[in-house]
MILODO-797334 format. One record per residue (C-alpha): residue number from 0; y, z, x; residue in one letter. Coordinates in Angstrom, 2 decimals. Example, Ala and Ser with C-alpha at 12.3 -4.5 7.8 and 13.67 -1.06 7.14 Angstrom:
+-----+---------+---------+---------+---+
!   k !       v !       w !       u ! r !
+-----+---------+---------+---------+---+
!   0 !   -4.50 !    7.80 !   12.30 ! A !
!   1 !   -1.06 !    7.14 !   13.67 ! S !
+-----+---------+---------+---------+---+
//
This chain:
+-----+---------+---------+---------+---+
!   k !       v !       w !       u ! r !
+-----+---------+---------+---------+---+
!   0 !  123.50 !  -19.79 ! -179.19 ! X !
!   1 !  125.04 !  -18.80 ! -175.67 ! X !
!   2 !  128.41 !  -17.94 ! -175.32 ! X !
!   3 !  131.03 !  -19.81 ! -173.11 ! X !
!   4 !  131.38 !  -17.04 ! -170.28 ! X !
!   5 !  134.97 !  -18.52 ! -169.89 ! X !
!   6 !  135.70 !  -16.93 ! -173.43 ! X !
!   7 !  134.29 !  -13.68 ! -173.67 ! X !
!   8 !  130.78 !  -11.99 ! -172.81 ! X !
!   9 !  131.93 !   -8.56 ! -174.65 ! X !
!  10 !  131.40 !   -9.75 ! -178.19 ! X !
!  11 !  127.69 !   -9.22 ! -179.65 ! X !
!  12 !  125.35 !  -12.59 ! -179.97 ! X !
!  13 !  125.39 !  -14.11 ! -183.34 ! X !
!  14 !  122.48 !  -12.67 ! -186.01 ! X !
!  15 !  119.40 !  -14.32 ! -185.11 ! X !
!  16 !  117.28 !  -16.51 ! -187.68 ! X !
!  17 !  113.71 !  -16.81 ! -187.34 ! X !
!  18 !  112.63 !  -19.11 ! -184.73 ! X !
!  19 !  108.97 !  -19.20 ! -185.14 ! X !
!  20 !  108.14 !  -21.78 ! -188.43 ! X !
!  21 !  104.32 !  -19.59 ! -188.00 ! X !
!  22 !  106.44 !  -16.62 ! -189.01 ! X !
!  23 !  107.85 !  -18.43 ! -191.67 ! X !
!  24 !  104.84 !  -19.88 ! -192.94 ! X !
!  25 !  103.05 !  -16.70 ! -192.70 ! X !
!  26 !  105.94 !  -14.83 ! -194.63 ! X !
!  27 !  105.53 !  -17.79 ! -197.14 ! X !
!  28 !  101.66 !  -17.80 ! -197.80 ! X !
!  29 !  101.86 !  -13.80 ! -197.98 ! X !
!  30 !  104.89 !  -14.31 ! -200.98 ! X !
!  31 !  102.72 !  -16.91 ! -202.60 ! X !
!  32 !   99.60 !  -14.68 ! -202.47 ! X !
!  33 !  101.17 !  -11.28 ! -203.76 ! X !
!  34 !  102.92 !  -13.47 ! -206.22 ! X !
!  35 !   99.32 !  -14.86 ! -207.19 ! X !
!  36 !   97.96 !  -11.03 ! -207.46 ! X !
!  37 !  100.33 !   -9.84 ! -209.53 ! X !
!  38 !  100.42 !  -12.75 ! -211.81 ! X !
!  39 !   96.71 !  -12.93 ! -212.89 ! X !
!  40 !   95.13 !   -9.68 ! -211.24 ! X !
!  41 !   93.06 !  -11.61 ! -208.90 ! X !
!  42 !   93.41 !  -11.78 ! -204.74 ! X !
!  43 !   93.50 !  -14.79 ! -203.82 ! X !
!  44 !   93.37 !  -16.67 ! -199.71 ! X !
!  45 !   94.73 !  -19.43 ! -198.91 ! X !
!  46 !   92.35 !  -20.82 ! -196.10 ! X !
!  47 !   93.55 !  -23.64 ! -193.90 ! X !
!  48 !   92.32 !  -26.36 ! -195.70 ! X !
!  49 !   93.81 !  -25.38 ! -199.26 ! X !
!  50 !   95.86 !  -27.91 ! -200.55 ! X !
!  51 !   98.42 !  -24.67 ! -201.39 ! X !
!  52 !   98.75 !  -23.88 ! -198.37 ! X !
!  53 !   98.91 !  -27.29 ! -196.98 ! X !
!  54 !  102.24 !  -27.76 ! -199.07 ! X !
!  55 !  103.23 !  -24.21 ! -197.86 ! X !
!  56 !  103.32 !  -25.46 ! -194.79 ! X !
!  57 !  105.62 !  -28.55 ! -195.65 ! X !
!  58 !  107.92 !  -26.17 ! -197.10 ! X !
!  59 !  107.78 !  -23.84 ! -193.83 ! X !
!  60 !  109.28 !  -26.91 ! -191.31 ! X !
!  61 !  112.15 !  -27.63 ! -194.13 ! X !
!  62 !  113.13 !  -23.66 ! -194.09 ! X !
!  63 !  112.76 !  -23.60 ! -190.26 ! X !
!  64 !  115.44 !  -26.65 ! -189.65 ! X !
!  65 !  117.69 !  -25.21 ! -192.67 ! X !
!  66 !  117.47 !  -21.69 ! -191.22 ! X !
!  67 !  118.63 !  -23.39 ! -187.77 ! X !
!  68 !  121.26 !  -26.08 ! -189.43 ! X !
!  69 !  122.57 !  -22.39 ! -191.12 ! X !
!  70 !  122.96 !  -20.69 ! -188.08 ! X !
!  71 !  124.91 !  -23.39 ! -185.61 ! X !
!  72 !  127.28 !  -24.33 ! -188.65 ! X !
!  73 !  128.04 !  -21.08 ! -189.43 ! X !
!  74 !  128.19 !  -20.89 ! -185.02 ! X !
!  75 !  131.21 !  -23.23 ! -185.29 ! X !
!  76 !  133.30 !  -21.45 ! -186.61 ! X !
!  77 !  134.08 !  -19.08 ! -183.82 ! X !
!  78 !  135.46 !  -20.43 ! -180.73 ! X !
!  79 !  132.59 !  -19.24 ! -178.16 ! X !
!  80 !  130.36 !  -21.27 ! -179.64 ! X !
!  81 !  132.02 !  -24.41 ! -181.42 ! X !
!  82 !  132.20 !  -28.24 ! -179.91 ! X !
!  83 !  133.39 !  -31.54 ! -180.53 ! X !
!  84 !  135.35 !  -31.58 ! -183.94 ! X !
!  85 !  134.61 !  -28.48 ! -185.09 ! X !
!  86 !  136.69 !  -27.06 ! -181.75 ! X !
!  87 !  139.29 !  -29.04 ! -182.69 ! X !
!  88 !  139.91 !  -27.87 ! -186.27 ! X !
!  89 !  139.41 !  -24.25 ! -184.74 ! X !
!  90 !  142.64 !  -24.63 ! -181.99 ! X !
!  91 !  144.35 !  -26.70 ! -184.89 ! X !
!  92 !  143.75 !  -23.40 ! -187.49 ! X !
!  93 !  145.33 !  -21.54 ! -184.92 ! X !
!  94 !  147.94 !  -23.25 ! -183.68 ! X !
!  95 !  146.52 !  -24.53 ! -180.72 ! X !
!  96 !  146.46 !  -27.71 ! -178.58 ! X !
!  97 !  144.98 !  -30.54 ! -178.99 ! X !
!  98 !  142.49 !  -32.20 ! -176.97 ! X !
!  99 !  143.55 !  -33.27 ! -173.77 ! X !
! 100 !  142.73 !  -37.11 ! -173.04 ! X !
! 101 !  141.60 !  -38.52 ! -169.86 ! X !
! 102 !  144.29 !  -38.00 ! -166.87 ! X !
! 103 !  145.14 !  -40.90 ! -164.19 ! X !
! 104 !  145.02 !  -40.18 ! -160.21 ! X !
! 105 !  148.54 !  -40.46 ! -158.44 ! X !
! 106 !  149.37 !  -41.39 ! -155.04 ! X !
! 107 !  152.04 !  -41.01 ! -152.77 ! X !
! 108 !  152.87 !  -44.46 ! -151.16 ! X !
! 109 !  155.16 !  -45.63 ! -148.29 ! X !
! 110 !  156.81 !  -49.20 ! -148.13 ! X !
! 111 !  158.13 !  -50.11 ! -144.21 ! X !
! 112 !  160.88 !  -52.79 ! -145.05 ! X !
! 113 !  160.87 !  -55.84 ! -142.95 ! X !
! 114 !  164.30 !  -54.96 ! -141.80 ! X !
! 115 !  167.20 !  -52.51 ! -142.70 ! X !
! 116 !  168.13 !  -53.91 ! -145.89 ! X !
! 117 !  171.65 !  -55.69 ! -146.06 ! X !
! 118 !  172.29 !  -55.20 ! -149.82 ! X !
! 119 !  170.60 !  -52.59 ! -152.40 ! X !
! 120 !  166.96 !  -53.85 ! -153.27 ! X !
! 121 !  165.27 !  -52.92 ! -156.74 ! X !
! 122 !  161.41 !  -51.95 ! -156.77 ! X !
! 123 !  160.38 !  -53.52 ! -160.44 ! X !
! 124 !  158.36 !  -50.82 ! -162.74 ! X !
! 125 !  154.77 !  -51.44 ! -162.56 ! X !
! 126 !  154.84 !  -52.59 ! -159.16 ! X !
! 127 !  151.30 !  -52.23 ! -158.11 ! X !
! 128 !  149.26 !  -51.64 ! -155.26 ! X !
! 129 !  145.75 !  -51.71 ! -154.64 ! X !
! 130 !  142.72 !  -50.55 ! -152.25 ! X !
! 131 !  140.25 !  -53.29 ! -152.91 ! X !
! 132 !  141.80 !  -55.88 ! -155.39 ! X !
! 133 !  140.47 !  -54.29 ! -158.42 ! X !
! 134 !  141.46 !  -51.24 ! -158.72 ! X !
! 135 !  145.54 !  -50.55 ! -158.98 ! X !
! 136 !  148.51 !  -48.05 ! -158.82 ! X !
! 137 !  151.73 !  -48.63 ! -159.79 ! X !
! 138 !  155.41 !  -47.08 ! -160.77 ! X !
! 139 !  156.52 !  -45.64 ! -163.11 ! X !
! 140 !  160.14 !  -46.46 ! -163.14 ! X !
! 141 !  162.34 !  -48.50 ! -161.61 ! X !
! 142 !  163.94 !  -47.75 ! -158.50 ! X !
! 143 !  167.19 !  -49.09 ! -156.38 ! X !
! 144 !  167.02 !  -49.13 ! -152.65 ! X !
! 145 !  170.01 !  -48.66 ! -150.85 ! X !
! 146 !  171.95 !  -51.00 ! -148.24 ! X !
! 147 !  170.69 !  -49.76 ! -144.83 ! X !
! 148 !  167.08 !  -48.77 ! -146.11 ! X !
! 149 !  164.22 !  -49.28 ! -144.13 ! X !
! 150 !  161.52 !  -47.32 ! -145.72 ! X !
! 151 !  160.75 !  -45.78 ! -149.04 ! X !
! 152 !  157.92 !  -43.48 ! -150.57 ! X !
! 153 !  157.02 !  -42.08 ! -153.68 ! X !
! 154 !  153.97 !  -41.78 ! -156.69 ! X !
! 155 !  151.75 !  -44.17 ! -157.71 ! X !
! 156 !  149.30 !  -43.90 ! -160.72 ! X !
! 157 !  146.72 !  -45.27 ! -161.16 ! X !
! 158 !  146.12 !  -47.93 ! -163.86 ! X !
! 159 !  142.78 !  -46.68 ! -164.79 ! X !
! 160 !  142.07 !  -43.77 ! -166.23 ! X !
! 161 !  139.17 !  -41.09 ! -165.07 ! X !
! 162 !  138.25 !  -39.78 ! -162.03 ! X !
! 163 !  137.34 !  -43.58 ! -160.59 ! X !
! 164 !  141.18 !  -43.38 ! -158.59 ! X !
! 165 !  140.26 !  -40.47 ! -156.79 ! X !
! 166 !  139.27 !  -39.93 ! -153.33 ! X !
! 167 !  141.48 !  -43.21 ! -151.42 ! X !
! 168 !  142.22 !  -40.91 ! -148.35 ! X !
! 169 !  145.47 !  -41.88 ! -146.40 ! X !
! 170 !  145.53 !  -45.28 ! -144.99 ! X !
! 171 !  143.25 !  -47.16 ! -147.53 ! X !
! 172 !  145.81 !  -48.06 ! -149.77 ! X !
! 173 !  147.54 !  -51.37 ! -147.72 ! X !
! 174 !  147.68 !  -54.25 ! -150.19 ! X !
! 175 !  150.69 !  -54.70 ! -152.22 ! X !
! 176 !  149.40 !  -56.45 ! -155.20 ! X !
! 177 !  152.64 !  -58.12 ! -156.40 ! X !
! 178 !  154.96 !  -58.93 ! -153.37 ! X !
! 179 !  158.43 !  -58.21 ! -152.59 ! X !
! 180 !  160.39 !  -60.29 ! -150.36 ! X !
! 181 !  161.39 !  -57.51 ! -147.83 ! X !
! 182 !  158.52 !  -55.47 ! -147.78 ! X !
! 183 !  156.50 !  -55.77 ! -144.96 ! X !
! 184 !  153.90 !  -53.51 ! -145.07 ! X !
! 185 !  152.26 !  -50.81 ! -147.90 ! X !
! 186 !  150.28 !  -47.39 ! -146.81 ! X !
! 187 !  148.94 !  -44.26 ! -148.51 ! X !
! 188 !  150.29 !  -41.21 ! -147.52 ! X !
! 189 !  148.08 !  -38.64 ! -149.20 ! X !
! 190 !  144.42 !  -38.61 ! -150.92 ! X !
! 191 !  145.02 !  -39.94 ! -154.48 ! X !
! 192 !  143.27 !  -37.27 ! -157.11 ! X !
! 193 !  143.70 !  -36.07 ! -160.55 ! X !
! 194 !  142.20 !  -38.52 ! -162.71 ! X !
! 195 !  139.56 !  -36.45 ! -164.74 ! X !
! 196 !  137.57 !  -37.74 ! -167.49 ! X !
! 197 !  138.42 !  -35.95 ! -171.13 ! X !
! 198 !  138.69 !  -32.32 ! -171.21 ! X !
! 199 !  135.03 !  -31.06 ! -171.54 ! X !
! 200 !  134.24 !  -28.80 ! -174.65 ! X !
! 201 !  134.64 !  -25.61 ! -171.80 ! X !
! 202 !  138.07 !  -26.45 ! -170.41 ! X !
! 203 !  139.20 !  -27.29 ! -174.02 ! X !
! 204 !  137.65 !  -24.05 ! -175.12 ! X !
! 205 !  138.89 !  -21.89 ! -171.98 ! X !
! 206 !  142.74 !  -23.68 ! -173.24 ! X !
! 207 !  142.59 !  -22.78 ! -176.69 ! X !
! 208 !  141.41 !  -18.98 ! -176.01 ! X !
! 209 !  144.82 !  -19.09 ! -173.64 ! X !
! 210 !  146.63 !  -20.80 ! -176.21 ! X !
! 211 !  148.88 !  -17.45 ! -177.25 ! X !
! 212 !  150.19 !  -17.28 ! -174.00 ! X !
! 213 !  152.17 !  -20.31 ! -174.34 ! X !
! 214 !  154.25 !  -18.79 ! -177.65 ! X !
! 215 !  155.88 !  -17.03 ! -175.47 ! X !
! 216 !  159.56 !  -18.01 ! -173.91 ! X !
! 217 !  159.61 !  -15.50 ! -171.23 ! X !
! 218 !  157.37 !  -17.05 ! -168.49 ! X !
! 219 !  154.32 !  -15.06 ! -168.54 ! X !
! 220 !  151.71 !  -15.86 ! -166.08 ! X !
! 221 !  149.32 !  -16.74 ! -167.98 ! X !
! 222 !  151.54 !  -18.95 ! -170.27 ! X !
! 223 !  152.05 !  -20.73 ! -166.94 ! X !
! 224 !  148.58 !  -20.79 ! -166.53 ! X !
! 225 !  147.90 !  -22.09 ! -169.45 ! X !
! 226 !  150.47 !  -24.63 ! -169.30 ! X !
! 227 !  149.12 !  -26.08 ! -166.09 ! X !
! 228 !  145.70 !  -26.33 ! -167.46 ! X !
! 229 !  147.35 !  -28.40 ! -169.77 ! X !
! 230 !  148.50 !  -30.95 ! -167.35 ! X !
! 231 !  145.32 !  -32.23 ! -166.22 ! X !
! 232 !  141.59 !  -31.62 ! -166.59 ! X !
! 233 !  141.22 !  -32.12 ! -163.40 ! X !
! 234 !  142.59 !  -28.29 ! -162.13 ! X !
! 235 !  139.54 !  -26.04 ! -162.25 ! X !
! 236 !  141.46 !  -22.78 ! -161.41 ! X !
! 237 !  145.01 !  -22.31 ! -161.47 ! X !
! 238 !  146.89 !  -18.74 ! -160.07 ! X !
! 239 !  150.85 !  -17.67 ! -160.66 ! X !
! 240 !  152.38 !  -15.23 ! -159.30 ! X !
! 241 !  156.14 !  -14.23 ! -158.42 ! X !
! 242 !  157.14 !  -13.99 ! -154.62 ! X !
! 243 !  160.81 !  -12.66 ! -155.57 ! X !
! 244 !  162.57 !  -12.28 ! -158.66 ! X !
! 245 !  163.57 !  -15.49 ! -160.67 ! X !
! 246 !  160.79 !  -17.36 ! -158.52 ! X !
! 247 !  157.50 !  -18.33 ! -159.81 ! X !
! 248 !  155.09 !  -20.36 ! -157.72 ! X !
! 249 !  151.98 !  -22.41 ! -159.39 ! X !
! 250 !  149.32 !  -22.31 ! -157.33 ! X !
! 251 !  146.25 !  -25.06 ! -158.40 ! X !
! 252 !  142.70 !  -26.24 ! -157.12 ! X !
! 253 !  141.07 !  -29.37 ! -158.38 ! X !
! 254 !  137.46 !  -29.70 ! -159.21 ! X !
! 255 !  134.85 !  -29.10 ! -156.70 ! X !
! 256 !  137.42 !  -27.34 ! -154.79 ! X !
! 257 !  139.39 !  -30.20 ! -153.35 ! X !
! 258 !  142.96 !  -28.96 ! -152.23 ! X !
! 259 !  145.81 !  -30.78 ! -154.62 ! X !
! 260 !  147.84 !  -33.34 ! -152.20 ! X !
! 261 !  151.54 !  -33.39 ! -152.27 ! X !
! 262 !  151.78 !  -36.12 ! -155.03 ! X !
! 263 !  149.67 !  -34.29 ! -157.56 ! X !
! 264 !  151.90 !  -31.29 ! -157.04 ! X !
! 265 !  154.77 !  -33.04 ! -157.40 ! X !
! 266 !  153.81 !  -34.53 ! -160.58 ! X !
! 267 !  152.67 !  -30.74 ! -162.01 ! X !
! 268 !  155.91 !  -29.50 ! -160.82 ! X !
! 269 !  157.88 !  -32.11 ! -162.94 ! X !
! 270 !  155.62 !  -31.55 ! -166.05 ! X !
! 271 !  156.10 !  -27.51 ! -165.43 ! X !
! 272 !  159.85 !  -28.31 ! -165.08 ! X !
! 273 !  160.22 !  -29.66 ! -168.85 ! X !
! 274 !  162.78 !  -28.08 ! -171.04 ! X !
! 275 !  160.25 !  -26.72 ! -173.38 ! X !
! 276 !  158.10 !  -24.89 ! -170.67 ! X !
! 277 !  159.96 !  -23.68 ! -168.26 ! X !
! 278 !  162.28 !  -20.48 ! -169.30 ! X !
! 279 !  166.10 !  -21.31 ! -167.26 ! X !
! 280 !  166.42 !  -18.76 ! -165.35 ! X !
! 281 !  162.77 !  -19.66 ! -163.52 ! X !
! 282 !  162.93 !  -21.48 ! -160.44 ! X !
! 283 !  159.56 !  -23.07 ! -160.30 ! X !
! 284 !  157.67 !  -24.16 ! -157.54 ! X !
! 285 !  154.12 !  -25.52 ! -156.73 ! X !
! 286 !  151.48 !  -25.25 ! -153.99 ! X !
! 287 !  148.34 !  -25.84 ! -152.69 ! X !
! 288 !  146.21 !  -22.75 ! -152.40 ! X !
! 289 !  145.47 !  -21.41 ! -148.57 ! X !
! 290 !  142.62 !  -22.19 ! -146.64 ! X !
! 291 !  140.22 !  -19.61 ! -145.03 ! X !
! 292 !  138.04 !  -21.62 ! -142.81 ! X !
! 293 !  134.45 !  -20.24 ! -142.05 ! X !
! 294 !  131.25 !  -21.48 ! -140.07 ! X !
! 295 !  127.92 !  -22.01 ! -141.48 ! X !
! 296 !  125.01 !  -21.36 ! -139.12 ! X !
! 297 !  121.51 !  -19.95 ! -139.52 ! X !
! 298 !  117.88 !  -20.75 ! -139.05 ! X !
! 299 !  115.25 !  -20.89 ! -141.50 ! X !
! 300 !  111.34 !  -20.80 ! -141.71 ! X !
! 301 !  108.81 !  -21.96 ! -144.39 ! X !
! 302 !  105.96 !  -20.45 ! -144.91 ! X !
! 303 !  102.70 !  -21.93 ! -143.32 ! X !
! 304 !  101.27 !  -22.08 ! -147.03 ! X !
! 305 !  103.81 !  -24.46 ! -147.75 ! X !
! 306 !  103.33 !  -26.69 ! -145.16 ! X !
! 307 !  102.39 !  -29.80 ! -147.60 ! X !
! 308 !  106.22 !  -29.27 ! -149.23 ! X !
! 309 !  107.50 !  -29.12 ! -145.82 ! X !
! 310 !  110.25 !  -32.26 ! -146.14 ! X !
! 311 !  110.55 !  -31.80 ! -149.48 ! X !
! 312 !  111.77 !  -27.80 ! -148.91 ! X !
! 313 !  114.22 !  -29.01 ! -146.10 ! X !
! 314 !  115.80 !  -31.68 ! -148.09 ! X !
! 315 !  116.42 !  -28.91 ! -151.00 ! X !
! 316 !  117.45 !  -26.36 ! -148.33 ! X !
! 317 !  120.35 !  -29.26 ! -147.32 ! X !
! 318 !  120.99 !  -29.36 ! -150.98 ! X !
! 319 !  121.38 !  -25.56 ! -151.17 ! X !
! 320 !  123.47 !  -25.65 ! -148.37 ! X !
! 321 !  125.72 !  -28.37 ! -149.80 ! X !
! 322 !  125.58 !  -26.52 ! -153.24 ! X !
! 323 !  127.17 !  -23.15 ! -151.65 ! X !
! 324 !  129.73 !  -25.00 ! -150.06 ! X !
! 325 !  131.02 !  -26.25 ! -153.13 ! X !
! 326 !  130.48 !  -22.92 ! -154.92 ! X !
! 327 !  132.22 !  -21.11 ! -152.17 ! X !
! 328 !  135.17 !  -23.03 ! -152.13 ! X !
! 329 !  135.55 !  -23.70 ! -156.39 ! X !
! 330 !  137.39 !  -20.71 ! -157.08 ! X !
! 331 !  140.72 !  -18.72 ! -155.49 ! X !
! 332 !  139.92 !  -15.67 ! -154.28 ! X !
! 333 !  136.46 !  -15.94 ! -154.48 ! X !
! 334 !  135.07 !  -13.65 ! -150.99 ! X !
! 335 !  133.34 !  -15.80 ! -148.80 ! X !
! 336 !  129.73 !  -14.53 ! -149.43 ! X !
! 337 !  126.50 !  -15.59 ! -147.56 ! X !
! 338 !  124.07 !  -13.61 ! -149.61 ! X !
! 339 !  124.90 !  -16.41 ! -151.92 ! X !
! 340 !  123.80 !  -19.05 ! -149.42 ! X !
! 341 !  120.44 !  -16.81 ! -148.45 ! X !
! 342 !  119.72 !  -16.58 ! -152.17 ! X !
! 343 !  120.46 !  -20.49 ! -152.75 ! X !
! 344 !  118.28 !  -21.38 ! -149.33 ! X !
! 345 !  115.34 !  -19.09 ! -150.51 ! X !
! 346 !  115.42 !  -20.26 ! -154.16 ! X !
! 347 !  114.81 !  -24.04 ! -152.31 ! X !
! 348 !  111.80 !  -22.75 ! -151.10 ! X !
! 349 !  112.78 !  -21.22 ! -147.65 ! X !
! 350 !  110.59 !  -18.02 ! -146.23 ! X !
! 351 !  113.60 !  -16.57 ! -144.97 ! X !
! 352 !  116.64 !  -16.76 ! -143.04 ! X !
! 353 !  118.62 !  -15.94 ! -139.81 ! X !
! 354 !  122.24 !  -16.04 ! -140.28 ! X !
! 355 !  124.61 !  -16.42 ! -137.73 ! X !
! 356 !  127.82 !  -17.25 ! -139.56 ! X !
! 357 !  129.10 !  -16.72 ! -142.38 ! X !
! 358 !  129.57 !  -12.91 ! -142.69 ! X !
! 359 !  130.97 !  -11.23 ! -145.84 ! X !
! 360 !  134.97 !  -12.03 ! -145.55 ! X !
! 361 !  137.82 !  -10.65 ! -148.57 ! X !
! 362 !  140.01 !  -13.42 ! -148.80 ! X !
! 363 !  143.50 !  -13.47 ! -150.76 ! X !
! 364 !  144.07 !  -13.98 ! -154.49 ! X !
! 365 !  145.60 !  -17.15 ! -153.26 ! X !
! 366 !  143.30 !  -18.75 ! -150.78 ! X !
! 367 !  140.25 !  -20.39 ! -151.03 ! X !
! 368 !  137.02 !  -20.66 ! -148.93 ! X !
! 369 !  136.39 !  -24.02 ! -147.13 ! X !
! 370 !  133.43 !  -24.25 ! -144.78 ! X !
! 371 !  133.90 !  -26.17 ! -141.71 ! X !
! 372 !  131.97 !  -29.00 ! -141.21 ! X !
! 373 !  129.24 !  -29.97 ! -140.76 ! X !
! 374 !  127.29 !  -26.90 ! -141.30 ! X !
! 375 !  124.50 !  -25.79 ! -138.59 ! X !
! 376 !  120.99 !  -25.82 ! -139.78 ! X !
! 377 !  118.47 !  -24.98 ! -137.71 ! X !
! 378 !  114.73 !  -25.61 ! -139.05 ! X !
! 379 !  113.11 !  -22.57 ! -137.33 ! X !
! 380 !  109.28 !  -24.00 ! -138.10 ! X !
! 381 !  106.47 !  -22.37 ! -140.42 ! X !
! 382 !  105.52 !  -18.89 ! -139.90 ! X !
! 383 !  102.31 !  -16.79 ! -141.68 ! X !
! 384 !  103.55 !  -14.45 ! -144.83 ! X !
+-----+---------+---------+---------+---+
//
C-alpha cells in the first residue's frame, strides 16, 4: 500500500506480507516435510507431481489472497491508506466531515431591460437561463427590481450537477429560458465553474487530516483552509493569509489551475461568511490568486535512431508540453520551473532540448504560473547520438 502524499510521507509503510504464493508454497511443502520427518523418522520429497503437494499448492493461493485480504483491511483503518466507506467511518470516529457531494457551476448573469422600468418588477426563483436549450442556470431567490431599473446582474447555478456547467465563457449564455415581459436581452458576464464531481477519496482524505483545524473559533489559517476545501471539490489549492489585523483574505485556484471568476468567489465568500465559520471580529474577503505570465519557447531534436517514431515522439512532445502547462500553473506558489518541461519533453522521447524561455522564476506564495499561449515549439530535426 502507498500512502496519500497529501497526508503524510514521514510515517513508516505498513508491515509487509508475503507477496510471492512460491514463497508460500515453498514455506508450506518444507512444514509438511519436517513435519513428515519427525513424525515417522523417514525424509520424505514431495516432487511436482505428488498429489501432497498438489493440494499444498491449493492451500498456498488461499493463504496468498488471505495474507493480502489481512493486510488492506487491517490498511483501512488508518487514514493514509483507507477509501470509500471505510474513510468515512474513519472522519466519522473522529469527528470529521462527511463526504462532500457533487457541487453545481455558478454564473454571473446580466439582464438589459427593455426600458427603464415604470413600477418595481420581480425576477421569479428558478428563473432559468440556458446556453444551448439543454443545459440550465437559474436563481436562487427571488428578487424585486426597482422603479427606474434598467439592468440587473447576479448568480446563476446551474441545474445540473458536476463539472458538465463549467467552461460557458462570457457571452455564451443569451437565451432566457422562461421569459419575462421586460427583459430584453440575457448575457454571461464571467466563465461559469465550480461544478466538480464527488469529492475523490484524496480531497476527502486531504479534508479529514485538516479536520482539527476547524474546532477551533479563533480563525486559524488553516481552519480557513479547511473550511474552503469544504465548499467545493472543485478548489485544488486554497492559501490565507492576513494583510492587516482583523482582515483575512481567501485566496483559491480551481482544478487544472483555472483562475476562480467573480461569481464563484462570491458564492465562497458567502459560505465563509456563515455564523458558524467565520469568528466576528474577521472581516473576510476572497480573491483570485495573481498571475505570473511566462513564455514557452525551445527547439528540440530526435535522435536519427528514432526516426520510425518520428510523429509519434512530436505528438507526445505536444502532450508534454501541454502536461507542464497544467502542472506549472496547478499550484500557488509553485516557481515557474523549465527543468520540469526538459524532463517531461525528454521522457516523450526527445534527444534534447534548446530552451529559450522559460527560465527558473520565484513567484509569490500567492500567485500562480500561467504560460502564455500558444507555446513555441520548434521541431529542430534528427541528429546522430
Amino acid at each position: 500500500m502507498e500512502f496519500r502524499n497529501n497526508i503524510s510521507a514521514t510515517l513508516p509503510d505498513l508491515p509487509e506480507f508475503s507477496s510471492d504464493p512460491q514463497e508460500i508454497l515453498n514455506r508450506m511443502i518444507s512444514s509438511f516435510e519436517a513435519a513428515h520427518r519427525e513424525e515417522t523418522g523417514t525424509l520424505l520429497t514431495l516432487s511436482s507431481g505428488d498429489k501432497r503437494r498438489i493440494w499444498l499448492y491449493s492451500m498456498a493461493l488461499q493463504q496468498y489472497l488471505l495474507e493480502n485480504l489481512i493486510k488492506y483491511f487491517a490498511s483501512q483503518n488508518f487514514l493514509a491508506f483507507s477509501e470509500g466507506p471505510y474513510l468515512e467511518h474513519i472522519s466519522n470516529t473522529r469527528g470529521g466531515p462527511p463526504k462532500t457531494g457533487a457541487s453545481y457551476a455558478v454564473v454571473t448573469m446580466r439582464f438589459e431591460f427593455s426600458a427603464p422600468l415604470t413600477q418595481a418588477e420581480v425576477i421569479p426563483i428558478g428563473t432559468r437561463v440556458t446556453p444551448n436549450g439543454s443545459l440550465f442556470f437559474a436563481t436562487d431567490e427571488v428578487y424585486t427590481m426597482p422603479i427606474g431599473a434598467t439592468q440587473w446582474e447576479d448568480v446563476f447555478t446551474c441545474q445540473t450537477s458536476g463539472e458538465v456547467g463549467n467552461g460557458y465563457i462570457a457571452g455564451q449564455i443569451r437565451q432566457l429560458a422562461d421569459p419575462l415581459p421586460y427583459v430584453a436581452s440575457v448575457i454571461n458576464t464571467d466563465t461559469s465553474q465550480g461544478g466538480a464531481d464527488i469529492e475523490t477519496d484524496e480531497q476527502y482524505a486531504e479534508r479529514v487530516h485538516l479536520s482539527p483545524e476547524g474546532f477551533a473559533v479563533a480563525g486559524p489559517e488553516l481552519a480557513y483552509e479547511y473550511m474552503a476545501r469544504s465548499f467545493s471539490t472543485s478548489i485544488a489549492d486554497v492559501r490565507a493569509y492576513t494583510p492587516s489585523p482583523g482582515r483575512v483574505n481567501i485566496v483559491p485556484l480551481l482544478r487544472n489551475g483555472e483562475v476562480p471568476e467573480p461569481a464563484f468567489l462570491a458564492e465562497l465568500l458567502e459560505f465563509l461568511s456563515a455564523k458558524d465559520k467565520r469568528p466576528l471580529t474577521d472581516f473576510v474577503q476572497t480573491a483570485p490568486p495573481e498571475i505570473t505570465n511566462f513564455n514557452i519557447s525551445f527547439t528540440y531534436f530526435i535522435n536519427t535512431d528514432d526516426i520510425s517514431q518520428q510523429q509519434t515522439i512530436q505528438n507526445a512532445v505536444e502532450d508534454a508540453v501541454n502536461s507542464y502547462i497544467t502542472w506549472q500553473k496547478s499550484r500557488m506558489g509553485r516557481d515557474i520551473n523549465p527543468q520540469e518541461l526538459i524532463s517531461l519533453v525528454r521522457a516523450a522521447g526527445a534527444k534534447r532540448l534548446e530552451i529559450t524561455s522559460p527560465i527558473d522564476t520565484t513567484i509569490g506564495p500567492y500567485a500562480v504560473a500561467v504560460a502564455n499561449m500558444p507555446p513555441e515549439i520548434i521541431y529542430g530535426g534528427l541528429e546522430d547520438e
